[in-house]
N, CA, C and O of each residue as an XYZ file, in Angstrom:
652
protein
N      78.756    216.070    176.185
C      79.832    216.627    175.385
C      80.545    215.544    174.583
O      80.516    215.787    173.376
N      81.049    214.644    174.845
C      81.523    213.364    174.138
C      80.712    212.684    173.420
O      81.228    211.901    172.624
N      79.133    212.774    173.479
C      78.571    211.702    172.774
C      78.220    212.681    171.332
O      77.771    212.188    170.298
N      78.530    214.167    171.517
C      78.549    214.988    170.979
C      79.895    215.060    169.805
O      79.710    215.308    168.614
N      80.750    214.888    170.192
C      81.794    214.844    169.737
C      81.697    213.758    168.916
O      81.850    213.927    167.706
N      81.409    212.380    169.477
C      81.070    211.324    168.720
C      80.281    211.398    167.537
O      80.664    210.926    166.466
N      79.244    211.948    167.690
C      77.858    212.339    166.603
C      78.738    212.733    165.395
O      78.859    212.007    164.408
N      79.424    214.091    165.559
C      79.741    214.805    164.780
C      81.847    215.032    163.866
O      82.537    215.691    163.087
N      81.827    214.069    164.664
C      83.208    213.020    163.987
C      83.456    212.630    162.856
O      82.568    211.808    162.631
N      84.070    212.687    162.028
C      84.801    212.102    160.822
C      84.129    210.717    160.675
O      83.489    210.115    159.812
N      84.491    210.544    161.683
C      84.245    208.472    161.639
C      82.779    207.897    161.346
O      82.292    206.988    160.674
N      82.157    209.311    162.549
C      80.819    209.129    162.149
C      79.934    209.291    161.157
O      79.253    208.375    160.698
N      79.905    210.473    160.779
C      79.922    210.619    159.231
C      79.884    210.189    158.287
O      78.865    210.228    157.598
N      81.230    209.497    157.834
C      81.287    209.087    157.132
C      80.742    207.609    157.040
O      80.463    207.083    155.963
N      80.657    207.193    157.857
C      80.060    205.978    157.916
C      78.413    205.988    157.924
O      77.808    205.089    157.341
N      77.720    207.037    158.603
C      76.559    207.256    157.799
C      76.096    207.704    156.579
O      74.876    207.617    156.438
N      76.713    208.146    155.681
C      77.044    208.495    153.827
C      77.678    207.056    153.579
O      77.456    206.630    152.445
N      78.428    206.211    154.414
C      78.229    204.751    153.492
C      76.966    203.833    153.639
O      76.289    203.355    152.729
N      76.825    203.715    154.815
C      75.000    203.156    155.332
C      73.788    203.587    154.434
O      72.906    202.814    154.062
N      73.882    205.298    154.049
C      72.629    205.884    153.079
C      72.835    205.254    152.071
O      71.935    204.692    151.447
N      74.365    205.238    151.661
C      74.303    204.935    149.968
C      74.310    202.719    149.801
O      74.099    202.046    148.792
N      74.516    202.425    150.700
C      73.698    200.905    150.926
C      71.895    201.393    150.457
O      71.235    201.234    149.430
N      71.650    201.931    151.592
C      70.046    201.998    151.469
C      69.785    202.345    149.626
O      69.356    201.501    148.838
N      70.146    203.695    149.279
C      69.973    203.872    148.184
C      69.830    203.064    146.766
O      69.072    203.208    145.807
N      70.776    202.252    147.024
C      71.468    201.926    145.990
C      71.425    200.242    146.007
O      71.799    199.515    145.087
N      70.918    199.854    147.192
C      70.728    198.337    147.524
C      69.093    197.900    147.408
O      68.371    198.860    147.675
N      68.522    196.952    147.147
C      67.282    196.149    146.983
C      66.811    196.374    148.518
O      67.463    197.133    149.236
N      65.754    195.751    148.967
C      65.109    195.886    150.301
C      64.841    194.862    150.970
O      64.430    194.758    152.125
N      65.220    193.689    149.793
C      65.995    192.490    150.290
C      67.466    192.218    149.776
O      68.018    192.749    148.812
N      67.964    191.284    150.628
C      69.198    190.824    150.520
C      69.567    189.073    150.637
O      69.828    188.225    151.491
N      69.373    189.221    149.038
C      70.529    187.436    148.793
C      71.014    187.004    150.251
O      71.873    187.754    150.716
N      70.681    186.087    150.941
C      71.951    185.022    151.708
C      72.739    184.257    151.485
O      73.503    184.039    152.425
N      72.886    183.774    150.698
C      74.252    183.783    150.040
C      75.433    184.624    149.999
O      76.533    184.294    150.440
N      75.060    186.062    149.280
C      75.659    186.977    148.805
C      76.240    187.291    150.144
O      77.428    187.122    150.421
N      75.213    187.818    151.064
C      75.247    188.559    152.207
C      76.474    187.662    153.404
O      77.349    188.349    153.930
N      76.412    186.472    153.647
C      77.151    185.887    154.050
C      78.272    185.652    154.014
O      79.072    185.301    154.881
N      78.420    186.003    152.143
C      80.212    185.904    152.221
C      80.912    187.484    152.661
O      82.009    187.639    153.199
N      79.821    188.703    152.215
C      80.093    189.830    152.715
C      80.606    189.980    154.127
O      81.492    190.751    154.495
N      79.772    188.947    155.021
C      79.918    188.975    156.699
C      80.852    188.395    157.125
O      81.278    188.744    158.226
N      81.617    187.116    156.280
C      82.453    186.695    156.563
C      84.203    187.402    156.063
O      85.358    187.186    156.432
N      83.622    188.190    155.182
C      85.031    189.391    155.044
C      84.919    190.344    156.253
O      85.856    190.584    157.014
N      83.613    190.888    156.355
C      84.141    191.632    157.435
C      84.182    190.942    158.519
O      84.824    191.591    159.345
N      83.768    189.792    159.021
C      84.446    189.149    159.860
C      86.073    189.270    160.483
O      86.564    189.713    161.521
N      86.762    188.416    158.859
C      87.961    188.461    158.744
C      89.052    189.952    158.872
O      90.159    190.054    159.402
N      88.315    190.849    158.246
C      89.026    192.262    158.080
C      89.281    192.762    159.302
O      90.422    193.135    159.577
N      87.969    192.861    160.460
C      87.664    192.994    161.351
C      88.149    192.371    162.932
O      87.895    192.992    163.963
N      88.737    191.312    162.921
C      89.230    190.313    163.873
C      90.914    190.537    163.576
O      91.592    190.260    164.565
N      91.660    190.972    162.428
C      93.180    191.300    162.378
C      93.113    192.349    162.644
O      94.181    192.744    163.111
N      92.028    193.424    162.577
C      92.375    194.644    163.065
C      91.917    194.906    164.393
O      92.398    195.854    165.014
N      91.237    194.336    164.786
C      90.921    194.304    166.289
C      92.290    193.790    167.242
O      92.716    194.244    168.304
N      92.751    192.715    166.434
C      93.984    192.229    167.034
C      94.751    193.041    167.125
O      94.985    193.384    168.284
N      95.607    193.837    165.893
C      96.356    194.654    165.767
C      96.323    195.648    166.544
O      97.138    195.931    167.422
N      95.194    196.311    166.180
C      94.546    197.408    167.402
C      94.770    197.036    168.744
O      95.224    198.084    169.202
N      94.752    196.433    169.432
C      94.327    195.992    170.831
C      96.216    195.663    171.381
O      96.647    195.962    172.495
N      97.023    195.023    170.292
C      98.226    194.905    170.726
C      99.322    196.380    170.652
O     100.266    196.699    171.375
N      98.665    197.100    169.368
C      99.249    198.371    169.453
C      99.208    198.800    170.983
O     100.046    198.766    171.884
N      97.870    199.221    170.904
C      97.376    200.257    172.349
C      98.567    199.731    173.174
O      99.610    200.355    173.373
N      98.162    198.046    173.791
C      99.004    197.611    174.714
C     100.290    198.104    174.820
O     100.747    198.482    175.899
N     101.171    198.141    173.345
C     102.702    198.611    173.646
C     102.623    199.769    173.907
O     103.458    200.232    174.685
N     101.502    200.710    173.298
C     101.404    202.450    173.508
C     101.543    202.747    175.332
O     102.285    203.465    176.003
N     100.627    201.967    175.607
C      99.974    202.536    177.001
C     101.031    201.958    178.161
O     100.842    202.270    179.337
N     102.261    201.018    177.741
C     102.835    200.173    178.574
C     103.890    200.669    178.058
O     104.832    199.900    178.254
N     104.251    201.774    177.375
C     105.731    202.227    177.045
C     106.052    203.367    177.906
O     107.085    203.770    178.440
N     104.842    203.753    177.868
C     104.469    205.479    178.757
C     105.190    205.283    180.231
O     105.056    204.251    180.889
N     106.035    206.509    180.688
C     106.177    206.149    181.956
C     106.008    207.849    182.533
O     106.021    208.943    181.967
N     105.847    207.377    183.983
C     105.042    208.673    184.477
C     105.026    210.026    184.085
O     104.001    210.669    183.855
N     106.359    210.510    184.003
C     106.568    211.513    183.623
C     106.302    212.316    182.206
O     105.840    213.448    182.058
N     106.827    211.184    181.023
C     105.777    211.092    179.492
C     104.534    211.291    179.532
O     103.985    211.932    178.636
N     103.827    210.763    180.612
C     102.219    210.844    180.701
C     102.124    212.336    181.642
O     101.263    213.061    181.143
N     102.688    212.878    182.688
C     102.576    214.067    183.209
C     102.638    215.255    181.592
O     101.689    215.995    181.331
N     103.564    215.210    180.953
C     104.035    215.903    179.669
C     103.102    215.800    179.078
O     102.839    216.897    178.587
N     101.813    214.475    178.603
C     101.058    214.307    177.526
C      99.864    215.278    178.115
O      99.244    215.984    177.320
N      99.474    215.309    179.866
C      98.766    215.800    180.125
C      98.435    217.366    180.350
O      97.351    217.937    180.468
N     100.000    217.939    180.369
C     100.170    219.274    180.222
C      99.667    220.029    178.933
O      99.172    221.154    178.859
N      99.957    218.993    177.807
C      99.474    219.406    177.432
C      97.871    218.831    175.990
O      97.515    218.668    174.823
N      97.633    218.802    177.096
C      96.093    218.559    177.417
C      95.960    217.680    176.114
O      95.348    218.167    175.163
N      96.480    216.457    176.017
C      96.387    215.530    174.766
C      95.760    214.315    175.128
O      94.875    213.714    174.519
N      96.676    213.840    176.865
C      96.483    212.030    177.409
C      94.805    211.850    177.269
O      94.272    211.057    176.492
N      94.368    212.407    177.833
C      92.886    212.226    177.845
C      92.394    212.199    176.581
O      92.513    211.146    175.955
N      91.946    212.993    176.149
C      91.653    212.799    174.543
C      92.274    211.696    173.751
O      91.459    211.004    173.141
N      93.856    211.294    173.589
C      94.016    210.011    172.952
C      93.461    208.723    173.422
O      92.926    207.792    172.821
N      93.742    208.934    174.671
C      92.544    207.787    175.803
C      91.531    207.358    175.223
O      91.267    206.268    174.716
N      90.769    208.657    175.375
C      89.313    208.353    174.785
C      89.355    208.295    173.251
O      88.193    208.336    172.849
N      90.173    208.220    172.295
C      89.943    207.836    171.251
C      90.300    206.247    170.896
O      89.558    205.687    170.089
N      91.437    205.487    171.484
C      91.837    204.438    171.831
C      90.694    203.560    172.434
O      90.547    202.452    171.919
N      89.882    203.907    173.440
C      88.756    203.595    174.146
C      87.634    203.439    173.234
O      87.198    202.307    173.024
N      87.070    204.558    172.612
C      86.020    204.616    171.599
C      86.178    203.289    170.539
O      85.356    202.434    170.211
N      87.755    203.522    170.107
C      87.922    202.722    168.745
C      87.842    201.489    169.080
O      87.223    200.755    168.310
N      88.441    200.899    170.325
C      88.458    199.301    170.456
C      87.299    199.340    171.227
O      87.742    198.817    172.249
N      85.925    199.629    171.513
C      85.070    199.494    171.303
C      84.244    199.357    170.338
O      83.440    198.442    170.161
N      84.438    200.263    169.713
C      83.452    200.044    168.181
C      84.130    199.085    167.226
O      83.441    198.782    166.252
N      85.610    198.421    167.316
C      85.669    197.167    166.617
C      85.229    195.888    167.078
O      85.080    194.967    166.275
N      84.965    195.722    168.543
C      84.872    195.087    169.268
C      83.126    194.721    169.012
O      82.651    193.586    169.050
N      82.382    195.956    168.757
C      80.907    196.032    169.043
C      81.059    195.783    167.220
O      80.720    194.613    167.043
N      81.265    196.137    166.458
C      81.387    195.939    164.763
C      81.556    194.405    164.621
O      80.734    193.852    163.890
N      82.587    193.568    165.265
C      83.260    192.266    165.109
C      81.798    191.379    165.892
O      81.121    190.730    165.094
N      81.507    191.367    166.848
C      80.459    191.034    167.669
C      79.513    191.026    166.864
O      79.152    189.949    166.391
N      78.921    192.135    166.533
C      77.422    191.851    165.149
C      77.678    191.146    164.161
O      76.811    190.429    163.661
N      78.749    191.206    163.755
C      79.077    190.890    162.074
C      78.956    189.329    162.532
O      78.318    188.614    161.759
N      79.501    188.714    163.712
C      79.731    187.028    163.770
C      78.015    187.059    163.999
O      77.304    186.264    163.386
N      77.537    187.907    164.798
C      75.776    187.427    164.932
C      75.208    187.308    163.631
O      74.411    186.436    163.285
N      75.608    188.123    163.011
C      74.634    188.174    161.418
C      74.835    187.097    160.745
O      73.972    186.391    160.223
N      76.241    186.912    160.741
C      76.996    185.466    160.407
C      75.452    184.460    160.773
O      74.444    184.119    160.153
N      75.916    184.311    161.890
C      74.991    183.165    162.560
C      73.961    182.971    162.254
O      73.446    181.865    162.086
N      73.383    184.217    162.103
C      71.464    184.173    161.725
C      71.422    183.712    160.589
O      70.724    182.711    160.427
N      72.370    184.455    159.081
C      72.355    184.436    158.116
C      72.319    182.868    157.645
O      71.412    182.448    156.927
N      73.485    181.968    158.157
C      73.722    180.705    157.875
C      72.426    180.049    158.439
O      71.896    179.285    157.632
N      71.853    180.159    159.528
C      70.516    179.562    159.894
C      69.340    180.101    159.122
O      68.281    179.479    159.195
N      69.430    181.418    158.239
C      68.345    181.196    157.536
C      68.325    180.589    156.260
O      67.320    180.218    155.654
N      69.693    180.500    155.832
C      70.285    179.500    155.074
C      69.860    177.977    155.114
O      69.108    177.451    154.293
N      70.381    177.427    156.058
C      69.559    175.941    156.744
C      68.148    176.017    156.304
O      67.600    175.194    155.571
N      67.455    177.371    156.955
C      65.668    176.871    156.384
C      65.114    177.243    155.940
O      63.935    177.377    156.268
N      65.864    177.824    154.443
C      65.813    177.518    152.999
C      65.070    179.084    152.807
O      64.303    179.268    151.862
N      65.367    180.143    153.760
C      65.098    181.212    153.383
C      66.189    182.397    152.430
O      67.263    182.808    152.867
N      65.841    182.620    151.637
C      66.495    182.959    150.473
C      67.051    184.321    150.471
O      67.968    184.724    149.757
N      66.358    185.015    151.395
C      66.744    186.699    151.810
C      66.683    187.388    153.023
O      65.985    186.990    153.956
N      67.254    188.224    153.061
C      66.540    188.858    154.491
C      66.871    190.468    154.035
O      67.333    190.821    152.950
N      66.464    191.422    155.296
C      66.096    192.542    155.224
C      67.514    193.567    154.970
O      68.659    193.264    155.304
N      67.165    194.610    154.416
C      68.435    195.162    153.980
C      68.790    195.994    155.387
O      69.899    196.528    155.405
N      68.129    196.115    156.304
C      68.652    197.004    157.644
C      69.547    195.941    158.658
O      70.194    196.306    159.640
N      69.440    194.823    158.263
C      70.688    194.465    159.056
C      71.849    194.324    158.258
O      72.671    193.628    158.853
N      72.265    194.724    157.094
C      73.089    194.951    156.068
C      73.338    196.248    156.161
O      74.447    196.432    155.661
N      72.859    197.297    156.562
C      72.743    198.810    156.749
C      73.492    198.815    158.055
O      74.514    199.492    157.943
N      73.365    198.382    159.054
C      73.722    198.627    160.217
C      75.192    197.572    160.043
O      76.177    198.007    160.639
N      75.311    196.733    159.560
C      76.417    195.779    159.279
C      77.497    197.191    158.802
O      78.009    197.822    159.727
N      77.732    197.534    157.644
C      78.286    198.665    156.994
C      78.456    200.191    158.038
O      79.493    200.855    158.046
N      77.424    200.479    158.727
C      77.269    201.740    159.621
C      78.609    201.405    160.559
O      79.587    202.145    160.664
N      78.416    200.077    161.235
C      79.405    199.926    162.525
C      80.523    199.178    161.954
O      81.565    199.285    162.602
N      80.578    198.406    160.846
C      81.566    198.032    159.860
C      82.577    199.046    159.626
O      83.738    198.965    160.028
N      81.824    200.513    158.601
C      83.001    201.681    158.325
C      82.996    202.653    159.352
O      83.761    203.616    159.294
N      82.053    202.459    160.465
C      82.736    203.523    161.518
C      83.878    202.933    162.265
O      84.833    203.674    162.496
N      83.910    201.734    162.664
C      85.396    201.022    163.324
C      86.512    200.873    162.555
O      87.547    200.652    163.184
N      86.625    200.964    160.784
C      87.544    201.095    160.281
C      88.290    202.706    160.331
O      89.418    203.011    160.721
N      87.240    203.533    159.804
C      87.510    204.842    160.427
C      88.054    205.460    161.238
O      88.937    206.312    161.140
N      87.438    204.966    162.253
C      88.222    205.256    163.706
C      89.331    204.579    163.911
O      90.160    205.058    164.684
N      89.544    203.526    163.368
C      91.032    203.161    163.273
C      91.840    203.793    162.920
O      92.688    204.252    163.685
N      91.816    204.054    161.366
C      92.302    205.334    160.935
C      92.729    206.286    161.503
O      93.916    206.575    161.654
N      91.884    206.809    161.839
C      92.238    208.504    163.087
C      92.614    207.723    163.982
O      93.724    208.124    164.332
N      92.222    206.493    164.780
C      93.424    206.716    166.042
C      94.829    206.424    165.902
O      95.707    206.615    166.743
N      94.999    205.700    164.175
C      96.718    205.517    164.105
C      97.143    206.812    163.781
O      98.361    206.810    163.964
N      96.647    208.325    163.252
C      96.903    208.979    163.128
C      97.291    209.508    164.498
O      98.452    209.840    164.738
N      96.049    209.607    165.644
C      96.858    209.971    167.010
C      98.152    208.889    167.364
O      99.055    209.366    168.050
N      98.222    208.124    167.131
C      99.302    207.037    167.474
C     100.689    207.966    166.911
O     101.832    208.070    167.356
N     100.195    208.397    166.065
C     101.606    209.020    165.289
C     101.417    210.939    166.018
O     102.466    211.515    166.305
N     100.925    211.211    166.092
C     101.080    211.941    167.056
C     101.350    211.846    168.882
O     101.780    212.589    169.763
N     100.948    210.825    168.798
C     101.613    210.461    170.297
C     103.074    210.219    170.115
O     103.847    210.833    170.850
N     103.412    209.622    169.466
C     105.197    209.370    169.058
C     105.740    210.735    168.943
O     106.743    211.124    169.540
N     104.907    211.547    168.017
C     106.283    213.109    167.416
C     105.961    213.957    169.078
O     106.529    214.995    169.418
N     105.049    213.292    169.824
C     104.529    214.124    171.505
C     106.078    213.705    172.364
O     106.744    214.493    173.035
N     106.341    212.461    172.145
C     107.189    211.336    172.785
C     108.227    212.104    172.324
O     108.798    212.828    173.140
N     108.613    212.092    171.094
C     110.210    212.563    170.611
C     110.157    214.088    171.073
O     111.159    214.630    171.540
N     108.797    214.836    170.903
C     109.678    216.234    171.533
C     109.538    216.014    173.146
O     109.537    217.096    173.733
N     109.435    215.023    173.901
C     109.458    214.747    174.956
C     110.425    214.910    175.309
O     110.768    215.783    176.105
N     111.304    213.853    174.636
C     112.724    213.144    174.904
C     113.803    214.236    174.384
O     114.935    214.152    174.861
N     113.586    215.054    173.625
C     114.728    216.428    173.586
C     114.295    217.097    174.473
O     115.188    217.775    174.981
N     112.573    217.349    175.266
C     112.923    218.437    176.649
C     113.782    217.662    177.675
O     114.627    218.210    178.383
N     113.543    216.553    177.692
C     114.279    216.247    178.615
C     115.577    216.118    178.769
O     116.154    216.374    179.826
N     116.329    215.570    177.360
C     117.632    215.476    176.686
C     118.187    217.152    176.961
O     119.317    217.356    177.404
N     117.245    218.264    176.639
C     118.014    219.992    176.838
C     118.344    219.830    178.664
O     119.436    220.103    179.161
N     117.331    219.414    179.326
C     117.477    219.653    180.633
C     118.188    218.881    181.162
O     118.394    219.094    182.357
N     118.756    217.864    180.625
C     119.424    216.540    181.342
C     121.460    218.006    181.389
O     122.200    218.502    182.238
N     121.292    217.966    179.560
C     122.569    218.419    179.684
C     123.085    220.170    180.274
O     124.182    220.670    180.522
N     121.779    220.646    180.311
C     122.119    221.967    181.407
C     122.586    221.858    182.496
O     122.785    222.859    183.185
């Protein structure tokens, strides 16, 4: 059911319609040169938002206190933001991880004086590239729904405090 959900996701999606239109629209080789400075943006793009990401969650998940999280689970949200929080700093994590490998290879085929390489590790660079930006996306969108969850939290509790 989840890997299901995954398949058929926004994030996913769309990030396979950016991967096709690489294939399409790209040579069947790829410049190293070119390709390298590409890897080293998403490098960079990729490592502040991983950061960002990873310190958000932290204040999200460490602000929560029991009873906020009993409320999120009533109604049937905690889990699901979980697992979207989970998914996403994984797939930047697994996106950031390739992109420094490609890095690596790329500059070593650089060193021995090979001039190109194959456009499917440029395909898959972009696939897990715009699906972790994506999913960023939607999970700051749950982020902001976890907050307006939080504020009508804090008036049930604020009605019941003053009854």
């Amino acid at each position: 059911m989840k890997i299901k959900k995954v398949i058929f996701s926004y994030d996913f999606i769309g990030s396979i319609i950016f991967a096709f239109l690489i294939y399409v629209f790209f040579p069947n080789q790829i410049d190293n040169l070119f390709i390298k400075d590409v890897y080293t943006i998403g490098i960079s793009i990729l490592s502040i938002v991983f950061s960002v990401f990873f310190a958000a969650l932290a204040i999200i998940i460490s602000s929560s206190d029991d009873e906020f999280v009993k409320f999120l689970i009533n109604k049937n949200y905690y889990n699901s933001i979980l697992l979207s929080f989970k998914i996403t700093l994984f797939s930047l994590f697994f996106a950031l991880s390739y992109s420094i490998i490609l890095y690596i290879i790329t500059s070593n085929l650089i060193l021995l004086k090979f001039e190109r390489q194959s456009l499917i590790f440029f395909i898959f660079f972009v696939l897990f590239f715009s699906y972790s930006l994506i999913a960023t996306a939607l999970s700051a969108n749950d982020a902001i729904k976890y907050s307006k969850f939080r504020s009508e939290y804090l008036s049930t509790v604020s009605k019941v405090k003053s009854n």
